[in-house]
Backbone as XML, in Angstrom:
<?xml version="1.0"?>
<chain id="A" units="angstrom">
  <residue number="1" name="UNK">
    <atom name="N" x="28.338" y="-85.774" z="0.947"/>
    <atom name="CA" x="29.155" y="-84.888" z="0.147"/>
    <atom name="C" x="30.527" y="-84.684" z="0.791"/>
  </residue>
  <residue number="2" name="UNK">
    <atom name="N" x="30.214" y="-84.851" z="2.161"/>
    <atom name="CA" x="31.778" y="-84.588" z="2.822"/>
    <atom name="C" x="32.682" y="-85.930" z="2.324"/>
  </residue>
  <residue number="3" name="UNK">
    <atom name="N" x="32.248" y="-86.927" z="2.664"/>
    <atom name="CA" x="33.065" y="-88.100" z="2.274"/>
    <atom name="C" x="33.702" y="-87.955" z="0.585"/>
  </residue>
  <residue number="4" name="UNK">
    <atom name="N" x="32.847" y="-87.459" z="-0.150"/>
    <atom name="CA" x="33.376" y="-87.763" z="-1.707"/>
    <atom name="C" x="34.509" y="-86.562" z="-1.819"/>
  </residue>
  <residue number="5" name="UNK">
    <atom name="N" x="34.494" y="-85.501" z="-0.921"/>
    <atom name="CA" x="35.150" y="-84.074" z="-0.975"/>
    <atom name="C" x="36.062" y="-84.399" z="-0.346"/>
  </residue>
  <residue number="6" name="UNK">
    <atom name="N" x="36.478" y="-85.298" z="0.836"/>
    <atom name="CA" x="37.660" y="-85.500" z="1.362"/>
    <atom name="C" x="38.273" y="-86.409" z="0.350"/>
  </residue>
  <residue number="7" name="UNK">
    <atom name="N" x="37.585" y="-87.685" z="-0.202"/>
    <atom name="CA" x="38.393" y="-88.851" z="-1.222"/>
    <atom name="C" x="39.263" y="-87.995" z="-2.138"/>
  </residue>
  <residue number="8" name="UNK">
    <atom name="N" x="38.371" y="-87.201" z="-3.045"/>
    <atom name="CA" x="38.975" y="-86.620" z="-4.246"/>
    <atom name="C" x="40.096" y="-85.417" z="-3.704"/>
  </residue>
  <residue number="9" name="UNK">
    <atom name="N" x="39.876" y="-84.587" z="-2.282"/>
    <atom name="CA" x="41.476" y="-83.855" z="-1.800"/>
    <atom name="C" x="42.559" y="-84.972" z="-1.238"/>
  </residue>
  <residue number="10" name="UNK">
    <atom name="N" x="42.153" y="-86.060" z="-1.328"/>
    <atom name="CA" x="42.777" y="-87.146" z="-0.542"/>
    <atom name="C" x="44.048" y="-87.386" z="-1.968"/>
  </residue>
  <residue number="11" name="UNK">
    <atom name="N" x="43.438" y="-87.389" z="-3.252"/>
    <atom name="CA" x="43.917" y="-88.198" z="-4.290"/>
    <atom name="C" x="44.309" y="-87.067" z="-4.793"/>
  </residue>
  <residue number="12" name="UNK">
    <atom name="N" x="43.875" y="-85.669" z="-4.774"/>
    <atom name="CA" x="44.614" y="-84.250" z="-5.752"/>
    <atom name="C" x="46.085" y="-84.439" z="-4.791"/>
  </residue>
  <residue number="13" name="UNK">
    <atom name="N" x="45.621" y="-84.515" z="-3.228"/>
    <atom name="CA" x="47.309" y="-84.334" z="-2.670"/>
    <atom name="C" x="48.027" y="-85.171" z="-2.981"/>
  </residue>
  <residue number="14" name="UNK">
    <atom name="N" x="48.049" y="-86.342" z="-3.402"/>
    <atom name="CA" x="48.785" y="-87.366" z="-3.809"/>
    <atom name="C" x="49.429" y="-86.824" z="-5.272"/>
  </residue>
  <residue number="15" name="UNK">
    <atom name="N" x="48.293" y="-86.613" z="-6.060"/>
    <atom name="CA" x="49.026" y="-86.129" z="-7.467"/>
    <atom name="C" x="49.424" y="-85.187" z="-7.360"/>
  </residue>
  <residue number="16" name="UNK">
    <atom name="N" x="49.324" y="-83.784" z="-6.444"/>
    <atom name="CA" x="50.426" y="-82.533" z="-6.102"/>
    <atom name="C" x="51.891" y="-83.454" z="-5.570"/>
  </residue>
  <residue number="17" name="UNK">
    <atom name="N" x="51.687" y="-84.056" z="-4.913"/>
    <atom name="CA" x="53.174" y="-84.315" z="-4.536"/>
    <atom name="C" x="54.370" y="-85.040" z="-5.182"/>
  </residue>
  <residue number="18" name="UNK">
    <atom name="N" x="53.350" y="-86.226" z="-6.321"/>
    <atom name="CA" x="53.719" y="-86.420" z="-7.371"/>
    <atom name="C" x="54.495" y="-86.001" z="-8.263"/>
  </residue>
  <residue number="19" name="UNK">
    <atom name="N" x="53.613" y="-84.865" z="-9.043"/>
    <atom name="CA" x="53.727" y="-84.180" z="-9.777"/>
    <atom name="C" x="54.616" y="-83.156" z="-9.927"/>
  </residue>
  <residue number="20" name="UNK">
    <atom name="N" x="54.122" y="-82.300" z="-8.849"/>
    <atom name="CA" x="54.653" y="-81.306" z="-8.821"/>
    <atom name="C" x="56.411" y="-81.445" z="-7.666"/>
  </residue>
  <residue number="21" name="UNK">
    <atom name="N" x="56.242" y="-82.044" z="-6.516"/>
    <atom name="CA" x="57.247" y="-81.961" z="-5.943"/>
    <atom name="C" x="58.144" y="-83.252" z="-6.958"/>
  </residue>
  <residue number="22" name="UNK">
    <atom name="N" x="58.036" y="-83.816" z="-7.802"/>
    <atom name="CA" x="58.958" y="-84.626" z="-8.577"/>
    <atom name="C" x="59.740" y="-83.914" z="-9.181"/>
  </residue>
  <residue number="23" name="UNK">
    <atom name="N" x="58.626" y="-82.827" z="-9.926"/>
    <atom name="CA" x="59.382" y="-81.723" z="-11.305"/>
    <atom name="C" x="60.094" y="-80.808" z="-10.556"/>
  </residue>
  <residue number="24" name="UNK">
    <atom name="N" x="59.539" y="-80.479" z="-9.440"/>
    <atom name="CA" x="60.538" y="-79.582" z="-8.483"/>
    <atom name="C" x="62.062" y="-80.113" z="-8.683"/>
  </residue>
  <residue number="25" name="UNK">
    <atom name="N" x="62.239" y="-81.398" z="-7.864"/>
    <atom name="CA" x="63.255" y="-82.079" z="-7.543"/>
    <atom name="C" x="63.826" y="-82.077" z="-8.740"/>
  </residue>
  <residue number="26" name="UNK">
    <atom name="N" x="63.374" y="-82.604" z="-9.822"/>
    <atom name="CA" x="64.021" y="-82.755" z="-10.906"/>
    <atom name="C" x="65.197" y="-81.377" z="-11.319"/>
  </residue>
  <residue number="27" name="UNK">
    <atom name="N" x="64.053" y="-80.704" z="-11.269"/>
    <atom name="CA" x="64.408" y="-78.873" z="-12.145"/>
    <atom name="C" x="65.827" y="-78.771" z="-10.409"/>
  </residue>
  <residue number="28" name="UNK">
    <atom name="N" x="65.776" y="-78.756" z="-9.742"/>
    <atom name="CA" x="66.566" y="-78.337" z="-8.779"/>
    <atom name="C" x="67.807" y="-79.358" z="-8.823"/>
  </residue>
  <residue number="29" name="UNK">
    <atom name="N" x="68.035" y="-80.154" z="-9.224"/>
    <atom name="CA" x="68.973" y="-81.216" z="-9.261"/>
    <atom name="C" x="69.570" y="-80.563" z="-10.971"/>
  </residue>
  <residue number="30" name="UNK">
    <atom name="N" x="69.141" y="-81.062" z="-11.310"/>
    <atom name="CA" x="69.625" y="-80.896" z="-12.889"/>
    <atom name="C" x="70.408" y="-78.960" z="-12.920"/>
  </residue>
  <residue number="31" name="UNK">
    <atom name="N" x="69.456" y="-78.290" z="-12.269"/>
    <atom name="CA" x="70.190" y="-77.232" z="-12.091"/>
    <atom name="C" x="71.597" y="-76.869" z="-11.527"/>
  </residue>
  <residue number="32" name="UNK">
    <atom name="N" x="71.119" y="-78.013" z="-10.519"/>
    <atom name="CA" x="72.391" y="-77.832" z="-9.703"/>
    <atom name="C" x="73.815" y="-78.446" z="-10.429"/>
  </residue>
  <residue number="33" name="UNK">
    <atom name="N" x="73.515" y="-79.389" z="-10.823"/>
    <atom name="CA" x="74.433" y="-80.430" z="-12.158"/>
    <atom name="C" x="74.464" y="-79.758" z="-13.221"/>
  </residue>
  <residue number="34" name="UNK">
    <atom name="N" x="74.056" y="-78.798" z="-13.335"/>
    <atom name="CA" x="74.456" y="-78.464" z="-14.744"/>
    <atom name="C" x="74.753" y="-76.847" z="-14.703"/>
  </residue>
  <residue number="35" name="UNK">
    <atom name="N" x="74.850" y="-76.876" z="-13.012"/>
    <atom name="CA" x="75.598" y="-75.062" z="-12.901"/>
    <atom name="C" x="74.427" y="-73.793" z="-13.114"/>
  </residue>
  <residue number="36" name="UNK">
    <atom name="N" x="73.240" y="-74.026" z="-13.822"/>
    <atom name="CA" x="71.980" y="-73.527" z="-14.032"/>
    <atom name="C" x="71.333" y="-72.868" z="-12.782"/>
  </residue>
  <residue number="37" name="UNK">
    <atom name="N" x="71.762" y="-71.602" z="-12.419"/>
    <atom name="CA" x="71.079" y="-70.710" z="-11.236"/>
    <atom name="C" x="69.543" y="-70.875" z="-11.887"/>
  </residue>
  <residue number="38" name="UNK">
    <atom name="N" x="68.949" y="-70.701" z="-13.160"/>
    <atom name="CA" x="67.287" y="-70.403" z="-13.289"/>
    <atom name="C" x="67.039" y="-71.885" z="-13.527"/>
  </residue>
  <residue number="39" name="UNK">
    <atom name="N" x="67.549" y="-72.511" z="-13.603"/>
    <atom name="CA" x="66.466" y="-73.862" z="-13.325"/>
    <atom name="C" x="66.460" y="-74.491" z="-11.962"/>
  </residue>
  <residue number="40" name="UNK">
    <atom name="N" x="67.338" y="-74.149" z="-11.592"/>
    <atom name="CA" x="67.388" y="-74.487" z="-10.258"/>
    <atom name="C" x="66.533" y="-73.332" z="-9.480"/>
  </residue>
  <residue number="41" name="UNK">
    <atom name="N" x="65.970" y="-72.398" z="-9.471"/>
    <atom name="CA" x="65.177" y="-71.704" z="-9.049"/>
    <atom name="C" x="63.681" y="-71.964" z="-9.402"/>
  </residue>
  <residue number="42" name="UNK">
    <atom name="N" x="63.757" y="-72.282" z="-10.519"/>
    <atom name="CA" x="62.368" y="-72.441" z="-11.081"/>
    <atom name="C" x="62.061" y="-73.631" z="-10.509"/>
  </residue>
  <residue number="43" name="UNK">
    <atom name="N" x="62.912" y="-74.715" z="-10.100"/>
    <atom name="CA" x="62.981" y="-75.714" z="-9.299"/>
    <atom name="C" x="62.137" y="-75.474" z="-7.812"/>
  </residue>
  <residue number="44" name="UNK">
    <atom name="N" x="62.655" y="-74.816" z="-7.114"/>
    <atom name="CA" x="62.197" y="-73.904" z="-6.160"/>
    <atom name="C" x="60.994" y="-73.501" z="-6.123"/>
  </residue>
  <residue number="45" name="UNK">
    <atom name="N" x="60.827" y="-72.767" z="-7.227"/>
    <atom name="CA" x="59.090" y="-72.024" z="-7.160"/>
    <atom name="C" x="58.300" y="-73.155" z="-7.413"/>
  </residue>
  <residue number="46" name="UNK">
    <atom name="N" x="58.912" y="-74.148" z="-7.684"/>
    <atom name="CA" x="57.693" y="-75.203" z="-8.148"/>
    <atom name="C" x="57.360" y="-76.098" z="-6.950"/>
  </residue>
  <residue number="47" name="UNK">
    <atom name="N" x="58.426" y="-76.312" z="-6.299"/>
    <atom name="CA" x="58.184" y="-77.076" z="-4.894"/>
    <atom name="C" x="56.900" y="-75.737" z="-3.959"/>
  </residue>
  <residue number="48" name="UNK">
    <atom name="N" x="57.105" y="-74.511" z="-4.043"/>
    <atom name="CA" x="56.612" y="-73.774" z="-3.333"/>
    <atom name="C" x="54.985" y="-73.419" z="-4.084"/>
  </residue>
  <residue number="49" name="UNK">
    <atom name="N" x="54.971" y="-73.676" z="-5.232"/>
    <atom name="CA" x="53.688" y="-73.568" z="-5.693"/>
    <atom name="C" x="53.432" y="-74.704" z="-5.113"/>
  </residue>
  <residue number="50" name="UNK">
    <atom name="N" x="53.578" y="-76.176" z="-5.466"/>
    <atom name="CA" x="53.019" y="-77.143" z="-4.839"/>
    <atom name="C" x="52.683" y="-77.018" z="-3.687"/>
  </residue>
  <residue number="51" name="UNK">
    <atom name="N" x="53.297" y="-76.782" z="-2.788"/>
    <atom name="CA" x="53.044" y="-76.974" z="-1.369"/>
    <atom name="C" x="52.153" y="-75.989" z="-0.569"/>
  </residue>
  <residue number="52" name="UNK">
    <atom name="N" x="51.559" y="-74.779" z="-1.674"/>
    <atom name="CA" x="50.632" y="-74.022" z="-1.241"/>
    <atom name="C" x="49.436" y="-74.875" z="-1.639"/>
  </residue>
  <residue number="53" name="UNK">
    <atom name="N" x="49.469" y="-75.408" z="-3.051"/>
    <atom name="CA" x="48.697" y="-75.823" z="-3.495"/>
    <atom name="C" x="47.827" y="-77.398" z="-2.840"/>
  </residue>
  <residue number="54" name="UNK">
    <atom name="N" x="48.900" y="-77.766" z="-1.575"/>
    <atom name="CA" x="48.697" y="-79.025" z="-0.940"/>
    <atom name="C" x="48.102" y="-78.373" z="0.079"/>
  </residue>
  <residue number="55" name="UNK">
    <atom name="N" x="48.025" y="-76.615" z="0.635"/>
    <atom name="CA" x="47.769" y="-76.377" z="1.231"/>
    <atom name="C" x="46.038" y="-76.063" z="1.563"/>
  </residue>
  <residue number="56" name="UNK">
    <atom name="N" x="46.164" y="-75.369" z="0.110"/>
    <atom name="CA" x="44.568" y="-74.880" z="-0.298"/>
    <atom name="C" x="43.694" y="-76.258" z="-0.445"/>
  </residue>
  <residue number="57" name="UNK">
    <atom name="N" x="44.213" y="-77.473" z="-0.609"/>
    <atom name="CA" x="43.642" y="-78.423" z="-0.651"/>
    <atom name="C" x="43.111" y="-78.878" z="0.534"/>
  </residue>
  <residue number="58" name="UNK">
    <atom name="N" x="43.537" y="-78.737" z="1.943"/>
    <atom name="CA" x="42.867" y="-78.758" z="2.913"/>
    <atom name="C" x="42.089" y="-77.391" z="3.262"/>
  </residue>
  <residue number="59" name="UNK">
    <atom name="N" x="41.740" y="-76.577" z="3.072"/>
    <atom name="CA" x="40.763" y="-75.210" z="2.807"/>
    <atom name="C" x="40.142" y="-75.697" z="1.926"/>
  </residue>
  <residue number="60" name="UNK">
    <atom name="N" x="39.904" y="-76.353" z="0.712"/>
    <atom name="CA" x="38.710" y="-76.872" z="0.180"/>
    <atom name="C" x="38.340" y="-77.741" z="0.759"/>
  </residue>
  <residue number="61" name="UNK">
    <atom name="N" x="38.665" y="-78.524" z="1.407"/>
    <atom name="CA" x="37.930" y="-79.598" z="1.641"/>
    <atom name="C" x="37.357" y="-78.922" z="3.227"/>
  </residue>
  <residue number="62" name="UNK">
    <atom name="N" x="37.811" y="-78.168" z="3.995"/>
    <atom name="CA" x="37.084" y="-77.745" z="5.105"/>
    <atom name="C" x="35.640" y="-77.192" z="4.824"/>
  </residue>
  <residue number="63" name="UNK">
    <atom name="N" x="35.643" y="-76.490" z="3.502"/>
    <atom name="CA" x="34.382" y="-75.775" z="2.945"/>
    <atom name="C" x="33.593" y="-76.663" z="2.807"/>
  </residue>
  <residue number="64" name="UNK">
    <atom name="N" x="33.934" y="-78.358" z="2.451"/>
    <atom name="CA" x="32.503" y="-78.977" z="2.174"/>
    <atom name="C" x="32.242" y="-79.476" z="3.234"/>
  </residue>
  <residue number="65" name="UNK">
    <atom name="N" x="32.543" y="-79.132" z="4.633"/>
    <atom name="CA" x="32.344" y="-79.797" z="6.031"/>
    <atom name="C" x="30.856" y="-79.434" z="6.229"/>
  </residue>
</chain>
């Protein structure tokens, strides 16, 4: 069970960083280009949700140790 619990946090962190730190980048660039203080923030919270969320991903996977 440990092995299949590390594969699948192995492959969620891949698609968090993907995903989420892409749309980050995106929303923070475009903000910035287009003078947009709230997208460029929302830019922000999204890199910072992700990166908790890359976080809790190693805390789940410690639980199936």
């Amino acid at each position: 069970m440990g092995d299949l619990a590390k594969d699948l946090m192995d492959i969620a962190r891949k698609l968090i960083i993907v995903v989420g730190g892409g749309a980050g980048i995106i929303n923070i660039v475009k903000g910035k280009s287009d003078e947009n203080p709230k997208l460029f923030e929302e830019g922000l919270a999204t890199i910072g949700i992700a990166g908790a969320l890359y976080a809790a991903t190693y805390a789940i996977a410690a639980a199936f140790k």
